[in-house]
N, C-alpha and C positions, 0 to 999 in steps of 0.2 A: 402535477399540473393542476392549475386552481381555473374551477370551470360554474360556470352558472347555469344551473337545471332550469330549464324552460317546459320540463313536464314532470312528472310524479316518475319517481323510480324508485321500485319497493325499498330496495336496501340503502341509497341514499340518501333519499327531500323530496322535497316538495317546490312546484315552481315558486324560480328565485332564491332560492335558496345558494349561496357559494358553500363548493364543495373542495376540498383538495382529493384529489385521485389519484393514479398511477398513470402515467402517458399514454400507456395501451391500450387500459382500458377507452379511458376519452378517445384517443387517436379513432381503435380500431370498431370501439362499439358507440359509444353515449354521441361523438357527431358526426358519425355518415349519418343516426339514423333520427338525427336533431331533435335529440332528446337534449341537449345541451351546450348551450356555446363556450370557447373561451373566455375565461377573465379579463378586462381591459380596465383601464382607469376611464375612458365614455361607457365602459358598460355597466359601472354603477347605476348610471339614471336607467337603463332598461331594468336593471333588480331593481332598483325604487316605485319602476312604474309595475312589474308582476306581482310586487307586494302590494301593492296599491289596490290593484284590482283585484287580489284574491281577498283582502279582508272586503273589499264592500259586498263579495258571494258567499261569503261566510256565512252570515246569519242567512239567505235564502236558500244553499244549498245544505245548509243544518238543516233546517224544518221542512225542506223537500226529501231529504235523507232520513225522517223520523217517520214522516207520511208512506214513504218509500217501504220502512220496515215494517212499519203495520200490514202492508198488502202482500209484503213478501212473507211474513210469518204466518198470515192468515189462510194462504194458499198452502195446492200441494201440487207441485210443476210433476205432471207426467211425461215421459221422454219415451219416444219408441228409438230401440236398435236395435242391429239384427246380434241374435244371438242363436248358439247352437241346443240339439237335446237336452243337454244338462244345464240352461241356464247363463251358461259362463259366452262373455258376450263376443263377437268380432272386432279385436282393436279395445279401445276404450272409448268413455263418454269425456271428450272435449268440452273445455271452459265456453268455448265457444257456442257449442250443439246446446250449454246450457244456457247459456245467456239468449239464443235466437227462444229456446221455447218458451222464458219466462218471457218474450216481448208477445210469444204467439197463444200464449194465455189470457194476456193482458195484464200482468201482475204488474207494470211499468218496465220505462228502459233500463236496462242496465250496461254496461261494459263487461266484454269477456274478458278484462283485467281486474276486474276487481270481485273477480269470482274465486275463491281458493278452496282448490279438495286437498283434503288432508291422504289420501290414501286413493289412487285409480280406479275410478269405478268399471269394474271389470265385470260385475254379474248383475242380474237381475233384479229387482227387488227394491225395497225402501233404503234411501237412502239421505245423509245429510252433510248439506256443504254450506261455508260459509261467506258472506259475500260483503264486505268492507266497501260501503256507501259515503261512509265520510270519516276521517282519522278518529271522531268518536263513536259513528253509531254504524255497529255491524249488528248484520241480519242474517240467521239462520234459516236456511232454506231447503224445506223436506223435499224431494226428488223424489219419485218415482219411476222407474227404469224398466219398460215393459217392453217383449217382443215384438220385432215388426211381421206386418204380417207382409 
């Protein structure tokens, strides 16, 4: 099925982007959750108009995305969660729990999608994740992962 991304989807594009898929996938994931519509021959001008608008954000969301990484590299996001005796934590540290602390530091907004841990952070301690701000400039981000009290 040939469908057109109206939002970013890791393994696929970028908005506007025509993608050929598999029916089920599109069917039963990419549009309930309107990450995507159908191909049409009128919905070339809507891909005309997402490219449109995404190149005139380019250059401002570039050099917001480089400003972004300066504040993110410079910092060191502490995170409290509960953990047991030995350090090793309740559950894990969610993209999400990460993204709220770096907005409650102040290091700037981020999305908890564009936060990627390479391995579950499950214990204690320093730690580093990487955080894809714009298709060129990713930011490495020390965590720190402390008990709550």
């Amino acid at each position: 099925m040939k469908i057109i991304l109206t939002h970013e989807v890791a393994t696929l594009g970028a908005p506007g982007d025509v993608v050929e898929v598999k029916d089920g996938y599109a069917r039963n994931y990419l549009l309930p959750r309107h990450l995507a519509t159908p191909w049409t021959k009128g919905g070339q001008k809507q891909v005309d108009a997402i490219t449109q608008a995404r190149a005139n954000r380019a250059v401002q969301s570039l050099e917001h995305a480089q400003s972004l990484k300066g504040n993110l590299e410079s910092s060191v996001i502490s995170l409290s969660a509960r953990a047991g005796a030995s350090g090793r934590l309740f559950g894990a540290v969610t993209t999400a729990e990460i993204a709220e602390a770096v907005k409650a530091a102040g290091a700037g907004d981020i999305d908890r999608r564009t936060v990627q841990i390479a391995q579950p952070i499950r214990n204690l301690g320093n730690h580093e994740v990487s955080v894809k701000l714009h298709p060129e400039v990713e930011a490495k981000l020390k965590l720190d992962v402390v008990a709550a009290k």
